[in-house]
C-alpha beads as a LAMMPS data file, in Angstrom:
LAMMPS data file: protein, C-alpha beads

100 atoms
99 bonds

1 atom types
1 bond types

-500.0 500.0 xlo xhi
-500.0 500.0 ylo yhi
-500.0 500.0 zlo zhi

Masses

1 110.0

Atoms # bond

1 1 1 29.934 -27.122 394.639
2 1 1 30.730 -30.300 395.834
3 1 1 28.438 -33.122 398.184
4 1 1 30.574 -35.626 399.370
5 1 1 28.227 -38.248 400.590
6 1 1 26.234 -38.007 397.023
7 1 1 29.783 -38.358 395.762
8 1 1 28.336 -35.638 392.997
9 1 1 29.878 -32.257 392.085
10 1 1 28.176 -29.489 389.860
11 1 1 28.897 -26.942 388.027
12 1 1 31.285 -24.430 389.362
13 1 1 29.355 -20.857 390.270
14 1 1 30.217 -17.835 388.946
15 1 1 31.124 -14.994 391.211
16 1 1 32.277 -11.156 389.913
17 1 1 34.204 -9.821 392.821
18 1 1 33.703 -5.585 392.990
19 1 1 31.567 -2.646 391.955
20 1 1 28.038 -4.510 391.597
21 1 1 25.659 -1.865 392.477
22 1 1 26.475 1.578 391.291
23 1 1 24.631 5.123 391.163
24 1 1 25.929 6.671 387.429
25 1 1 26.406 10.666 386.997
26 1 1 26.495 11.860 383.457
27 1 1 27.919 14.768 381.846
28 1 1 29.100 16.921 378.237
29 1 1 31.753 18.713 377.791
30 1 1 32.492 20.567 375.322
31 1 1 32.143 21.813 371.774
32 1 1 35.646 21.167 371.215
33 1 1 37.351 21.628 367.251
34 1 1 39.622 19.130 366.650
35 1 1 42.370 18.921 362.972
36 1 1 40.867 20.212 360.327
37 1 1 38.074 21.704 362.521
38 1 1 35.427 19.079 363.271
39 1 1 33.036 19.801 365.890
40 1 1 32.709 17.479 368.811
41 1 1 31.182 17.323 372.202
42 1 1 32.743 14.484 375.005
43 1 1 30.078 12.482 376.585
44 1 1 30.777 10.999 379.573
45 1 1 30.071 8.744 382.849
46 1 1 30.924 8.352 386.348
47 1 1 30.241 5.078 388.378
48 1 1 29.563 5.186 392.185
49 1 1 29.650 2.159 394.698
50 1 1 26.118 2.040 396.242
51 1 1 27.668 0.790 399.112
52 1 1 31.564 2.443 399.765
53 1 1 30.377 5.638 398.181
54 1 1 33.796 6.041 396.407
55 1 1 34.106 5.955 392.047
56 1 1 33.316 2.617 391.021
57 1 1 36.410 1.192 388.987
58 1 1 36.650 -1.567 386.417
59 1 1 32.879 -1.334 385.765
60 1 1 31.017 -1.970 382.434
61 1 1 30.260 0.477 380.262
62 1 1 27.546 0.169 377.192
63 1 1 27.775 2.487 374.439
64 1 1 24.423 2.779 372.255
65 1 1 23.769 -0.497 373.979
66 1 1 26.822 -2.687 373.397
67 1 1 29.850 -3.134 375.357
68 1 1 32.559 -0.434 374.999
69 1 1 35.006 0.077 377.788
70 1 1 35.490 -0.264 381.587
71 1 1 35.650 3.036 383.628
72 1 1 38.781 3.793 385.025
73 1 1 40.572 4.484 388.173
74 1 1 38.282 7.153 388.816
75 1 1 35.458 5.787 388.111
76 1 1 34.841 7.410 384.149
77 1 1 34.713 6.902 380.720
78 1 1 33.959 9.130 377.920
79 1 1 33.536 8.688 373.920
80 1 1 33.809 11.573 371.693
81 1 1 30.703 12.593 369.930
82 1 1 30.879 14.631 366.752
83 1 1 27.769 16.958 365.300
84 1 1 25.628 14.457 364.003
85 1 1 26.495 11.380 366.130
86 1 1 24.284 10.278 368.856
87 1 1 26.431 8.360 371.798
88 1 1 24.788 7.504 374.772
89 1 1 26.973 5.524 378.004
90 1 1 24.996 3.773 380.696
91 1 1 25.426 0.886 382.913
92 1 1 23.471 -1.995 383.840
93 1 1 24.044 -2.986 387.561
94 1 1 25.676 -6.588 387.609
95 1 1 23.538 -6.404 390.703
96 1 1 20.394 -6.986 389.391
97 1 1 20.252 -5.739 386.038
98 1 1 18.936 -2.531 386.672
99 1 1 20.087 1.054 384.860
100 1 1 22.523 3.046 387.100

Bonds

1 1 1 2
2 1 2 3
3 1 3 4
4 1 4 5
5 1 5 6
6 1 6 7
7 1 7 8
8 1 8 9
9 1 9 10
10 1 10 11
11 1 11 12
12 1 12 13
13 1 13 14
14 1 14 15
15 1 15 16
16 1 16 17
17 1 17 18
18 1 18 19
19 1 19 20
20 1 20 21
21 1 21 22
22 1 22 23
23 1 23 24
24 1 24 25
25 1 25 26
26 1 26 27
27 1 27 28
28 1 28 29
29 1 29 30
30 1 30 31
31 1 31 32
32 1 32 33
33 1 33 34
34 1 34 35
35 1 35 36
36 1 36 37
37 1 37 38
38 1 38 39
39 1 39 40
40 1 40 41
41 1 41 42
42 1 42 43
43 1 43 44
44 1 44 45
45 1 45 46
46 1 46 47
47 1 47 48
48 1 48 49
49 1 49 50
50 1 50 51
51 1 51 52
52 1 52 53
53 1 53 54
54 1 54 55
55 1 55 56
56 1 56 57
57 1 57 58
58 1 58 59
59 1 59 60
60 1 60 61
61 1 61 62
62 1 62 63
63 1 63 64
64 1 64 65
65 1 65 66
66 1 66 67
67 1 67 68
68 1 68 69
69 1 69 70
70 1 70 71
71 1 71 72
72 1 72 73
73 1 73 74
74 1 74 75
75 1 75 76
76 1 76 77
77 1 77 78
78 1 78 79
79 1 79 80
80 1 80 81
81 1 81 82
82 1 82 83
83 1 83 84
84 1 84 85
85 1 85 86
86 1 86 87
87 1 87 88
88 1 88 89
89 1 89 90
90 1 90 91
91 1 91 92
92 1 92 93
93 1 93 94
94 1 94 95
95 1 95 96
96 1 96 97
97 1 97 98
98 1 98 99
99 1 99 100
């Protein structure tokens, strides 16, 4: 931002552009066996627009509370979860830090 009579300018504002307020569906699919015959479940998350009402690309996604991946075009992600493992997805709305 810039005042010109003060002659002063400050420090440029950050703006994210897109999905900033989503709803979040979760889901499990699975058991699956995988090479040599591992048991695993997919986990997985679908973000929302609060406000278009269409899947939410390009939005954060925490895994056990730390940044994983973006969801997709479609609005997912998923992580694979083996017997034993506990993965959890969420989002935080960019919006105002609430869960989705």
């Amino acid at each position: 931002m810039e005042v010109v009579e003060l002659e002063e300018v400050g420090e440029p504002l950050v703006m994210l552009l897109g999905h900033n307020l989503v709803t979040a569906s979760h889901w499990r699919t699975g058991p699956f066996t995988d090479n040599p015959g591992d048991t695993f479940f997919r986990e997985h998350i679908r973000a929302i627009s609060k406000f278009l009402n269409v899947p939410a690309q390009q939005v954060p996604v925490l895994m056990n509370n730390v940044d994983w991946i973006s969801t997709n075009a479609q609005g997912e992600a998923d992580v694979m979860e083996y017997v034993g493992e506990t993965k959890r997805l969420r989002i935080i709305n960019r919006y105002d830090g609430s869960n989705a």
